[in-house]
C-alpha positions in Angstrom: -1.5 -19.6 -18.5 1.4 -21.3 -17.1 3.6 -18.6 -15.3 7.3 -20.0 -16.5 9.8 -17.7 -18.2 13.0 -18.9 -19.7 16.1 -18.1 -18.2 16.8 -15.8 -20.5 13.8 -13.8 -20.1 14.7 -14.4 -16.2 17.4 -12.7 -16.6 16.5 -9.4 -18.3 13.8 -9.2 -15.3 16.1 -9.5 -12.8 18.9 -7.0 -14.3 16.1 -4.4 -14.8 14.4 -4.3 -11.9 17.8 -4.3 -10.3 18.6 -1.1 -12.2 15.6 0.1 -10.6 16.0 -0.3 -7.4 19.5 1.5 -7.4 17.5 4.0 -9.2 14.3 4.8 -7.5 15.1 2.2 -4.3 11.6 0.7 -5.0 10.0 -1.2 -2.1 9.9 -5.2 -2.3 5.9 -4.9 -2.6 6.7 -2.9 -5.7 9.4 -5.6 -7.3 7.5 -8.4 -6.7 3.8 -6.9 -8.8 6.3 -5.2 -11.7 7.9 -9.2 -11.2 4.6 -10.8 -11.7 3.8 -8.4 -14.4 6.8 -9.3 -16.5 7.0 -13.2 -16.1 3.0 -12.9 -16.8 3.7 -11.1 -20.3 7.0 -13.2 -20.7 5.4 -16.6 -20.4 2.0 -15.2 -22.7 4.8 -14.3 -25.2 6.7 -17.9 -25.0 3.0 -19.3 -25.9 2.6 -17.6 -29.1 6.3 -18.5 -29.7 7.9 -15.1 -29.2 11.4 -15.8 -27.7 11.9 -13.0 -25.1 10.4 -9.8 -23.9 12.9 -8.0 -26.4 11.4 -9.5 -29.4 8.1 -8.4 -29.2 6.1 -5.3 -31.1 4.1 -3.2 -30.8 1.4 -5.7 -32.4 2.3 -8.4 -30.0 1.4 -6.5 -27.3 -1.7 -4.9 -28.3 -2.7 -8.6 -28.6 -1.2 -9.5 -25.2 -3.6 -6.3 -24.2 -7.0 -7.4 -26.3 -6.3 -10.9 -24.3 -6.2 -9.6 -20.6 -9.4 -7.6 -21.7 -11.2 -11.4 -22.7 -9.8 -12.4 -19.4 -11.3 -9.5 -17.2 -8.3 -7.8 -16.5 -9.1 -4.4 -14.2 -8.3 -1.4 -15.8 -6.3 -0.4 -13.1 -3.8 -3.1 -13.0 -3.5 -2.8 -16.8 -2.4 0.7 -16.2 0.4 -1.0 -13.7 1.5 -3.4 -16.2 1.8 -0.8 -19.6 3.8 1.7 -16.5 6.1 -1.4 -16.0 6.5 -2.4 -19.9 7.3 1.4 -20.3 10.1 0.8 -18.0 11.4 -2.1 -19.2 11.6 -1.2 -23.0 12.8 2.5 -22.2 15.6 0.4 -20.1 16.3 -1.7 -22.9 17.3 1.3 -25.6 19.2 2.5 -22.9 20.9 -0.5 -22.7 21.5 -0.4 -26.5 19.6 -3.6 -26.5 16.6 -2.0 -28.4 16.4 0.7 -30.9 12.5 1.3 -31.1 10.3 1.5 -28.2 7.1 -0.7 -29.0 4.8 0.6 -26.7 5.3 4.5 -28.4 1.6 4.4 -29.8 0.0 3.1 -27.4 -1.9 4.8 -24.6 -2.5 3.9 -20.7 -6.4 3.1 -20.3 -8.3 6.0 -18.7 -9.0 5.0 -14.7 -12.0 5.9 -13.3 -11.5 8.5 -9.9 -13.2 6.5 -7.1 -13.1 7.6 -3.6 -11.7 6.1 -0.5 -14.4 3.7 1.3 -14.5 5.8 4.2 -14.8 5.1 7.9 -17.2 7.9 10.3 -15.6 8.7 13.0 -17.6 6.2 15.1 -17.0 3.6 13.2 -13.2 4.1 14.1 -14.5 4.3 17.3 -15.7 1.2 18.0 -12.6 -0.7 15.8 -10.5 0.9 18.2 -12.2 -0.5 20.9 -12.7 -3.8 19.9 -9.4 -5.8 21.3 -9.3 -7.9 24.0 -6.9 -6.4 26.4 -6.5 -9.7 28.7 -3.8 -10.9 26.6 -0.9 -9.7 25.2 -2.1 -10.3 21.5 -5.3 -8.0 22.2 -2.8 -5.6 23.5 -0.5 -5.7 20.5 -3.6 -5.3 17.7 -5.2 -2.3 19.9 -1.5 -0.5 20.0 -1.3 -1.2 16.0 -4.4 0.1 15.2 -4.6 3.0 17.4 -1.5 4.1 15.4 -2.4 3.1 12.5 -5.4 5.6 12.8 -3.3 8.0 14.4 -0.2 8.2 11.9 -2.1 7.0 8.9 0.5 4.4 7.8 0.6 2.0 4.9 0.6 -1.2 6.3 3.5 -2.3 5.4 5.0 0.8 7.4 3.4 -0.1 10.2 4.9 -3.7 10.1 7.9 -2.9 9.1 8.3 -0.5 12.4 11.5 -1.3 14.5 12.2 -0.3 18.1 15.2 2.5 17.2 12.4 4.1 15.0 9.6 5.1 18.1 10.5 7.8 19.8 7.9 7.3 22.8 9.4 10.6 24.8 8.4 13.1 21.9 5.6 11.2 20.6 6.7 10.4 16.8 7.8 7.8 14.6 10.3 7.6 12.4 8.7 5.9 8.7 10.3 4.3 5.8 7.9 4.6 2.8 8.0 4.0 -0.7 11.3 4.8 -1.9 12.9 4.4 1.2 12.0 7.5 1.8 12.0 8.4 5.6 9.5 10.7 7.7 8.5 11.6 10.7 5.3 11.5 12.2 3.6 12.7 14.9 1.3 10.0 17.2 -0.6 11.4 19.6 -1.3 10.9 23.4 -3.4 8.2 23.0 -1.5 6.0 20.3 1.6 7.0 22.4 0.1 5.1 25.5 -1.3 1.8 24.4 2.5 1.7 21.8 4.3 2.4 25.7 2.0 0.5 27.3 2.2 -2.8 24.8 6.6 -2.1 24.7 6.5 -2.6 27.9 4.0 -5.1 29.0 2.7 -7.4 26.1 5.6 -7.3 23.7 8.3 -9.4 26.1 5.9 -12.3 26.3 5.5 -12.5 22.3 9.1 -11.9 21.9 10.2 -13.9 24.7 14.5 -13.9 24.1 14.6 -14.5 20.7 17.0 -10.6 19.8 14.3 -9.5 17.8 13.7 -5.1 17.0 10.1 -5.5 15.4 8.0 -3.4 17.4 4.8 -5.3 16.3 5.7 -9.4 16.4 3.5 -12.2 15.4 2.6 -14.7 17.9 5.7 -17.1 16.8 8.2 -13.7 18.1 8.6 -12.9 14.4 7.9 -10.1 11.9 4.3 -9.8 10.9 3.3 -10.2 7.7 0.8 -7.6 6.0 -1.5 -10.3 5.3 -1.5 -11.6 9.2 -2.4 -8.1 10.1 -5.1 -7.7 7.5 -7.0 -10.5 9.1 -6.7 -9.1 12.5 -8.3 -6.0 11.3 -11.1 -7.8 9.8 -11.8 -10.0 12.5 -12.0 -6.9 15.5 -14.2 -5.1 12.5 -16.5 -8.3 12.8 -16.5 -8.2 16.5 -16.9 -4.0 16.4 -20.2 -5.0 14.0 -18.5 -2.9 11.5 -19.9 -4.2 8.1 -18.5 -2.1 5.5 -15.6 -3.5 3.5 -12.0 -3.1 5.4 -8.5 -2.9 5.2 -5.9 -1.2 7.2 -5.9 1.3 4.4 -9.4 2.2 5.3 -8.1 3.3 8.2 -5.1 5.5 6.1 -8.0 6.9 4.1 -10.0 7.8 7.6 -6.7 9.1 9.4 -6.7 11.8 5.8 -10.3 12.7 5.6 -11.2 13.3 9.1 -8.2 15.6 9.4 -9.4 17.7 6.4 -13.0 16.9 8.0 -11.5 18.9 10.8 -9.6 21.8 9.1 -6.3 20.2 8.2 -3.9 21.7 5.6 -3.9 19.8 2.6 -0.2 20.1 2.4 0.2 18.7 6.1 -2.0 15.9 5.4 0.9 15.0 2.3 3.8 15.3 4.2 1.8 13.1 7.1 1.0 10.5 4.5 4.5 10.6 2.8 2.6 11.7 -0.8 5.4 12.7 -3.2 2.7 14.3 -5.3 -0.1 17.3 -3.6 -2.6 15.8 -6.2 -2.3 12.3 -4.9 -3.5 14.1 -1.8 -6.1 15.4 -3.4 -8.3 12.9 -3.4 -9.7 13.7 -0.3 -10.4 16.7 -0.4 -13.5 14.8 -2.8 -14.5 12.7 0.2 -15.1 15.9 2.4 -17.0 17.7 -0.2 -19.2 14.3 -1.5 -19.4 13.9 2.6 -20.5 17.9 3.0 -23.0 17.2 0.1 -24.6 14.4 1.5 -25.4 16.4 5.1 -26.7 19.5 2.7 -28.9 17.0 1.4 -29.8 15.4 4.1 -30.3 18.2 6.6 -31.1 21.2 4.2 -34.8 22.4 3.5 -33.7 23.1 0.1 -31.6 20.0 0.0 
């Protein structure tokens, strides 16, 4: 499908997801997949000679639907996609530019619950001490993933980290998350040395004098991207012998469950993870039990 909108359908993409972000202040990741979402539906629409999103029904896009399902669609990101047509249209009516919502009678596809791929403790273990720590570079990936682990950040928090939001001397970080929402959390001794220890030794010779606040740079002095960092992780888990399937958010879901693991409060563990919603958090409290039946089964006579 070629991916090319008019500019009229353009236009009603950009002035909604505007509205949103003085709305809800969404994130740019956020934008850009409702962005994709839209042009992807308003191009399908242009192909069976449907002018603009505004014109089409309910029957358009149940057909728009029963196509993504021929073309192997997940049922995850179909859920994304009917969450940002809901948007849309219910911003339309608002706008007095639609009178019927055509998406009314139709439901989001059930998701199945899966659970975090999950990291043991010595698996972390040996990620962590996988960098080089000759050069500055090694330095700089064993500071982000040691707070990485330590705060559980999204990645793109962790990127996105700027000098004026470490606060080295009582061992926290301030975090912008989704919604521009801001929190503070706590890094720990260890984290707090190799961030210190990377500020002050590793991070002037990647930076060199370009006035730059990124706490993290790339090897060019500039912001890193999520996807640079990705690979990083991947390649110290290939040099750690770590063969499970990774992502930085592995090591979100690790930081969450090995705190609950450990005791941890269910509600902390929210507020540490910047979860608007308790049940969003509650998805690891699954890991620990599926992780306490596997030991019972293991380990148990009657197991």
């Amino acid at each position: 499908m070629v991916k090319k909108v008019s500019a009229r359908v353009s236009t009603a993409i950009d002035q909604y997801l505007d509205s949103l972000w003085l709305e809800r202040g969404l994130s740019v990741n956020t934008q850009q997949s409702y962005r994709r979402d839209l042009v992807h539906f308003g191009a399908w629409l242009g192909e069976q000679a449907i002018a603009d999103l505004s014109s089409a029904n309910t029957r358009h896009i149940l057909a728009y639907l029963a196509w993504r399902h021929g073309q192997n669609y997940s049922s995850r990101s179909t859920a994304r996609l009917l969450s940002c047509l809901r948007g849309f249209y219910r911003y339309q009516i608002r706008e007095g530019d639609l009178t019927e919502d055509p998406l009314a009678g139709i439901d989001n596809p059930k998701l199945p619950r899966s659970l975090p791929k999950l990291l043991t403790e010595k698996d972390v273990e040996a990620l962590l001490a996988a960098p080089d720590l000759e050069d500055s570079v090694g330095v700089r990936d064993k500071a982000m993933l040691e707070l990485l682990y330590a705060c559980g950040l999204r990645v793109s928090e962790l990127t996105g980290l700027t000098l004026p939001m470490v606060n080295l001397r009582q061992g926290v970080v301030r975090v912008l998350g989704k919604g521009s929402k801001e929190r503070l959390v706590p890094m720990g001794e260890e984290a707090a040395y190799w961030l210190d220890r990377f500020i002050r030794q590793g991070r002037p010779e990647l930076v060199g004098r370009q006035p730059i606040e990124t706490v993290f740079p790339s090897i060019r002095g500039r912001e890193m991207t999520r996807q640079t960092f990705w690979h990083r992780i991947k390649y110290w888990a290939k040099v750690a012998g770590i063969e499970k399937p990774l992502s930085p958010h592995t090591l979100r879901h690790a930081f969450a469950t090995h705190l609950i693991n450990h005791g941890a409060d269910l509600r902390v563990v929210q507020l540490l993870l910047g979860h608007s919603d308790l049940s969003t958090t509650q998805i690891y409290t699954h890991v620990a039990q599926a992780r306490m039946q596997s030991l019972h089964k293991t380990h148990h006579p009657r197991g």
